[in-house]
C-alpha positions in Angstrom: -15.0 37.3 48.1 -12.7 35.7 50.7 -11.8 38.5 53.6 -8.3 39.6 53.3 -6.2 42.8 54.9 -7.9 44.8 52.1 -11.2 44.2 52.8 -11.1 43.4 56.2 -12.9 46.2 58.4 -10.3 48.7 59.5 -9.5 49.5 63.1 -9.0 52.8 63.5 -5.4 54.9 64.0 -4.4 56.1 66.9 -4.2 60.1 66.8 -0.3 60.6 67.0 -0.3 58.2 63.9 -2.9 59.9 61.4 -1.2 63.1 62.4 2.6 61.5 61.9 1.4 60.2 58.2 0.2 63.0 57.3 2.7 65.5 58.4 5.0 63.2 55.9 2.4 62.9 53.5 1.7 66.8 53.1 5.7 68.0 53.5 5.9 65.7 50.4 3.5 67.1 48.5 4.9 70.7 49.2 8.1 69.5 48.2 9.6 70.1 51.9 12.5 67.5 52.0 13.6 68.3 55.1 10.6 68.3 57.1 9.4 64.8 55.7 12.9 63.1 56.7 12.1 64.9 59.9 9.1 63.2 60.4 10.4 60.1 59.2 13.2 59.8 61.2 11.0 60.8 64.5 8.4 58.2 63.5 11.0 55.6 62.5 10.5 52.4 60.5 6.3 52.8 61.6 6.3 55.1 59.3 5.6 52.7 56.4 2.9 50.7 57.8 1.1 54.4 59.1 1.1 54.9 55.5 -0.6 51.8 54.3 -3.2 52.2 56.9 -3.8 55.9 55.7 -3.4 54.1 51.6 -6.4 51.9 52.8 -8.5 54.7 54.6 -8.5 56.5 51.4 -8.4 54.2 48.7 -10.9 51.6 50.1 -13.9 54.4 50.3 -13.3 55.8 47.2 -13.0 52.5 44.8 -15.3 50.1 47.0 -19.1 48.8 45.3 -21.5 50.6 45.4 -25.1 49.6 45.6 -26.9 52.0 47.2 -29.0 52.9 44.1 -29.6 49.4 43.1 -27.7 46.7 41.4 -23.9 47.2 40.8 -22.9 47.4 37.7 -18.9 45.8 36.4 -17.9 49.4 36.7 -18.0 49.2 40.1 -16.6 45.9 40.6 -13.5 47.2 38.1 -13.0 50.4 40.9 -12.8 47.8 43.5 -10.9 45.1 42.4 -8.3 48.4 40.8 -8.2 49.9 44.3 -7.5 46.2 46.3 -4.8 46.0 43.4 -3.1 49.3 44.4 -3.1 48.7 48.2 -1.4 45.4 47.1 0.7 46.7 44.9 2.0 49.2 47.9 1.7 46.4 50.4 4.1 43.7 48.5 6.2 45.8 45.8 9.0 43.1 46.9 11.3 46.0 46.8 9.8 48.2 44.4 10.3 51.8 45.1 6.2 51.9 45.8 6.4 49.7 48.6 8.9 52.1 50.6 7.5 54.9 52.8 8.1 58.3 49.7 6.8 55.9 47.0 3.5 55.1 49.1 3.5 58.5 50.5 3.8 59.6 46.7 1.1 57.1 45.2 -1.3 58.6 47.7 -0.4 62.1 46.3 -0.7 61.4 42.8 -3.8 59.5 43.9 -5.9 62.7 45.3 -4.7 64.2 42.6 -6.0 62.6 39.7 -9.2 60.7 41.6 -10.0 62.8 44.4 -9.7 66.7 43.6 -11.3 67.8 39.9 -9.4 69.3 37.4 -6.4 68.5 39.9 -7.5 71.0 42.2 -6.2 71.8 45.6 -4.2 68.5 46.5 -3.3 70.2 50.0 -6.4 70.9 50.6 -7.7 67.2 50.3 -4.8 66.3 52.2 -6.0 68.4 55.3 -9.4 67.2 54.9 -8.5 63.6 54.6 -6.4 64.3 57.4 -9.0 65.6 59.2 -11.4 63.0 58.8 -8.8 60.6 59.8 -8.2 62.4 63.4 -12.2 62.5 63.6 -12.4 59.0 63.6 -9.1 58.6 65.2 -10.3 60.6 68.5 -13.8 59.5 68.4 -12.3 55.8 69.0 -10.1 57.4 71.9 -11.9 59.5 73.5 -9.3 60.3 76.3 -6.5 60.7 74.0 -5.3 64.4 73.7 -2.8 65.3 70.7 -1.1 68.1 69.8 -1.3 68.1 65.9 
């Protein structure tokens, strides 16, 4: 498969950034207006690319082949090649509403939602753990950086 920006290794986010995409992702979620135009405006037009680097952080783990048991069956091709569609699809919407910083932000909702928590269980909560994750890795690859999220 030829190496693209979707399965290209990522580098990881710098700590203000996981905790700027988030703060937007989760104010979303709770339906806080306010505070995600807040965010938005502080993070300016960033904003959207922060987003498609969280999009990939998640969605790349959760749909990529797995062949740690053995062979890998079409299944898990079908999860890949689904999950390189949607970062695409939020990548290059030409306009779309998706490829705009609420629809990504939103797509990543609706995405822990229905894949990531069971019976569509605590979104929030996988949104602080994914968060949390993210600024794991994020300070671990800066590890002189101090934030205050």
């Amino acid at each position: 498969m030829p190496e693209n920006t979707v399965t290209a290794p990522l580098a990881p986010m710098e700590p203000e950034d996981v905790a700027h995409a988030f703060a937007y992702i989760r104010a979303l979620q709770a339906g806080d207006i306010d505070t995600a135009g807040a965010v938005a405006n502080d993070t300016g037009p960033e904003m959207r690319r922060l987003l498609l680097d969280v999009a990939a952080r998640i969605v790349i783990p959760i749909t990529a082949v797995d062949d740690r048991d053995g062979e890998p069956c079409a299944h898990s091709f079908l999860a890949a090649a689904l999950g390189r569609l949607l970062l695409e699809v939020l990548c290059h919407a030409d306009g779309a509403c998706l490829a705009f910083s609420p629809g990504i932000a939103q797509t990543l909702i609706r995405f822990t939602e229905n894949i990531l928590t069971e019976e569509h269980g605590d979104v929030a909560d996988v949104l602080r753990q994914l968060e949390a994750a993210g600024m794991k890795q994020a300070m671990e690859a800066n590890p002189g950086h101090r934030t205050t999220a």
